[in-house]
TITOR-108666 format. One record per residue (C-alpha): residue in one letter; residue number from 1; x, y, z. Coordinates in pm, whole numbers, plus 32768, in hexadecimal, padded with zeros to 4 digits. Layout:
// residues N
+---+-----+------+------+------+
: r :   k :   xx :   yy :   zz :
+---+-----+------+------+------+
: a : NUM :    X :    Y :    Z :
...
+---+-----+------+------+------+
This chain:
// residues 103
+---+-----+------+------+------+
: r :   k :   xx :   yy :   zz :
+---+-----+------+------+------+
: x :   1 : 8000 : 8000 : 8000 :
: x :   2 : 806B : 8158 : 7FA8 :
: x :   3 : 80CF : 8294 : 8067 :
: x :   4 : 7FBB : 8322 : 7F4C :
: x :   5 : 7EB2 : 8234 : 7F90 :
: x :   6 : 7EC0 : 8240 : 810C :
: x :   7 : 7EBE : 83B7 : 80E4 :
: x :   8 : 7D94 : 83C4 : 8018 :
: x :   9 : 7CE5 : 82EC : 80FC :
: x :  10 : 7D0A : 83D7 : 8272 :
: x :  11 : 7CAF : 84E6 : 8186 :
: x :  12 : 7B7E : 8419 : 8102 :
: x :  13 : 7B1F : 83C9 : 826E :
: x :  14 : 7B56 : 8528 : 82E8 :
: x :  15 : 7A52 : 85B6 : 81CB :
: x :  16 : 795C : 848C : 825D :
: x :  17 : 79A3 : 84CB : 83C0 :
: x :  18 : 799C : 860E : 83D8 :
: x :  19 : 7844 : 8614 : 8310 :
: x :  20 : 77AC : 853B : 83F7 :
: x :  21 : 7837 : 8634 : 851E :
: x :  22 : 778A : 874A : 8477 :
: x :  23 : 7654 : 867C : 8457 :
: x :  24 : 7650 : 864C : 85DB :
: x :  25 : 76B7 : 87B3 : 8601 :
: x :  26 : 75CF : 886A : 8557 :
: x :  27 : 74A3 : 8782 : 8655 :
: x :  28 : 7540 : 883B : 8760 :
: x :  29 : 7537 : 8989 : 86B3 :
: x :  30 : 76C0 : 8978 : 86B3 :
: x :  31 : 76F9 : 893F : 852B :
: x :  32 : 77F8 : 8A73 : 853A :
: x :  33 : 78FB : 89C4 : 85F8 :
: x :  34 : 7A2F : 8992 : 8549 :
: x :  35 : 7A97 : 8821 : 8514 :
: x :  36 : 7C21 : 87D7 : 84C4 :
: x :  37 : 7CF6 : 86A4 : 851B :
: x :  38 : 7D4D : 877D : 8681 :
: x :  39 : 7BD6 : 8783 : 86D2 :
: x :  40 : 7B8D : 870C : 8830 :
: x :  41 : 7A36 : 862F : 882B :
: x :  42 : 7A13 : 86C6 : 899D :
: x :  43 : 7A81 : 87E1 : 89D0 :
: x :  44 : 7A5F : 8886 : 883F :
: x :  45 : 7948 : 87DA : 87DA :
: x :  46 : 7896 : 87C3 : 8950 :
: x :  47 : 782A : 863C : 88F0 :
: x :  48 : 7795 : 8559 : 8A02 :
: x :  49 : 77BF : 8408 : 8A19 :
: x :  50 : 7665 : 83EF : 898F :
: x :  51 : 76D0 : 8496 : 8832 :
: x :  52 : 7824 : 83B3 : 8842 :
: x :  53 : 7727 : 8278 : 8834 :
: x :  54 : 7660 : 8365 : 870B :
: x :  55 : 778D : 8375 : 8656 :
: x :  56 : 77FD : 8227 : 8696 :
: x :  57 : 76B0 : 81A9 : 85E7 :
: x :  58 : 76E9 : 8282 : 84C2 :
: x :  59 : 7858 : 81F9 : 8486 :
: x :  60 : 77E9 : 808C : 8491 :
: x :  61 : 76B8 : 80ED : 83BE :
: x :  62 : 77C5 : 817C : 82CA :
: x :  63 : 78C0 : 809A : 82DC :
: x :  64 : 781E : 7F4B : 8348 :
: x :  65 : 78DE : 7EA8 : 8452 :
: x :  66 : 7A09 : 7EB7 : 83F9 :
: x :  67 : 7A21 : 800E : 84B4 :
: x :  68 : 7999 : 7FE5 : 864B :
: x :  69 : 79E5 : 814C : 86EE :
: x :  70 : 7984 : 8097 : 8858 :
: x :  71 : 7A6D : 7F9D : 882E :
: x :  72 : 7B74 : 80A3 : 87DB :
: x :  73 : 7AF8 : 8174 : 8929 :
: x :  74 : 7AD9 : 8054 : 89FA :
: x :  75 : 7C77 : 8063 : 89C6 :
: x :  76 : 7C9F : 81C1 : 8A35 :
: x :  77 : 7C9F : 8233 : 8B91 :
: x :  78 : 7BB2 : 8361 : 8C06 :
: x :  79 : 7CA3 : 8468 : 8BD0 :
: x :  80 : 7D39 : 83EF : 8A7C :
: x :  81 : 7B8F : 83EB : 8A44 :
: x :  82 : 7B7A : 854D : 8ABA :
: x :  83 : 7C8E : 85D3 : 89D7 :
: x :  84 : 7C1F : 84CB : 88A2 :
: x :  85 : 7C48 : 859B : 875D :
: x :  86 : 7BD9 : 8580 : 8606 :
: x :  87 : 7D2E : 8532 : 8589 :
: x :  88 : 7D02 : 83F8 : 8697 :
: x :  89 : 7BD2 : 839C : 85F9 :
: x :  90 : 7C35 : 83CB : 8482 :
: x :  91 : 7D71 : 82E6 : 84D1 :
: x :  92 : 7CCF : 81EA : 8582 :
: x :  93 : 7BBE : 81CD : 8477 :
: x :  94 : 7CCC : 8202 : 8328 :
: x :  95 : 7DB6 : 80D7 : 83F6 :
: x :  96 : 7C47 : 7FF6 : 8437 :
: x :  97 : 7C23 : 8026 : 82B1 :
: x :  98 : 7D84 : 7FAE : 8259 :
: x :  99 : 7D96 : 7E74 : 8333 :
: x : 100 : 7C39 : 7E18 : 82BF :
: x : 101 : 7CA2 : 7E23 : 813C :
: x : 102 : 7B98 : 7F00 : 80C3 :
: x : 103 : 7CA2 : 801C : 8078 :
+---+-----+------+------+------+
């Protein structure tokens, strides 16, 4: 696999990410936030853990199964949780895509 190809695929799951982030955000009347890889889920973003399990639905609903955000929390301990960013999330899911084949 290529430096290209892996590229291409965090930026693909960036654009999906953070369109399901906005999604969620503009619910909450937040949709003006703004969303980069440094973008804390807690403190930026103001998430609960109710709108991690939202989001969580909305990756495996994208990605099939091949991409379980609680199983990726249920590694973390509360204050790597806390401080989770996007970037986290975008490598996590790119890396889930890779080992699974589907990149």
């Amino acid at each position: 696999m290529t430096t290209e190809t892996i590229a291409g695929t965090a930026a693909a799951v960036q654009s999906d990410i953070t369109a399901m982030l906005r999604t969620m955000l503009e619910e909450d009347g937040l949709d003006d936030a703004e969303i980069t890889r440094e973008t804390t889920f807690h403190d930026d973003l103001e998430l609960e853990s109710i709108d991690l399990v939202t989001l969580a639905g909305s990756l495996r609903e994208h990605y099939g199964d091949r991409v379980n955000l609680a199983l990726f929390i249920a590694d973390l301990d509360l204050e790597q949780i806390i401080a989770l960013t996007v970037g986290e999330l975008i490598d996590y899911v790119a890396a889930s895509l890779h080992a699974d084949g589907q990149v």
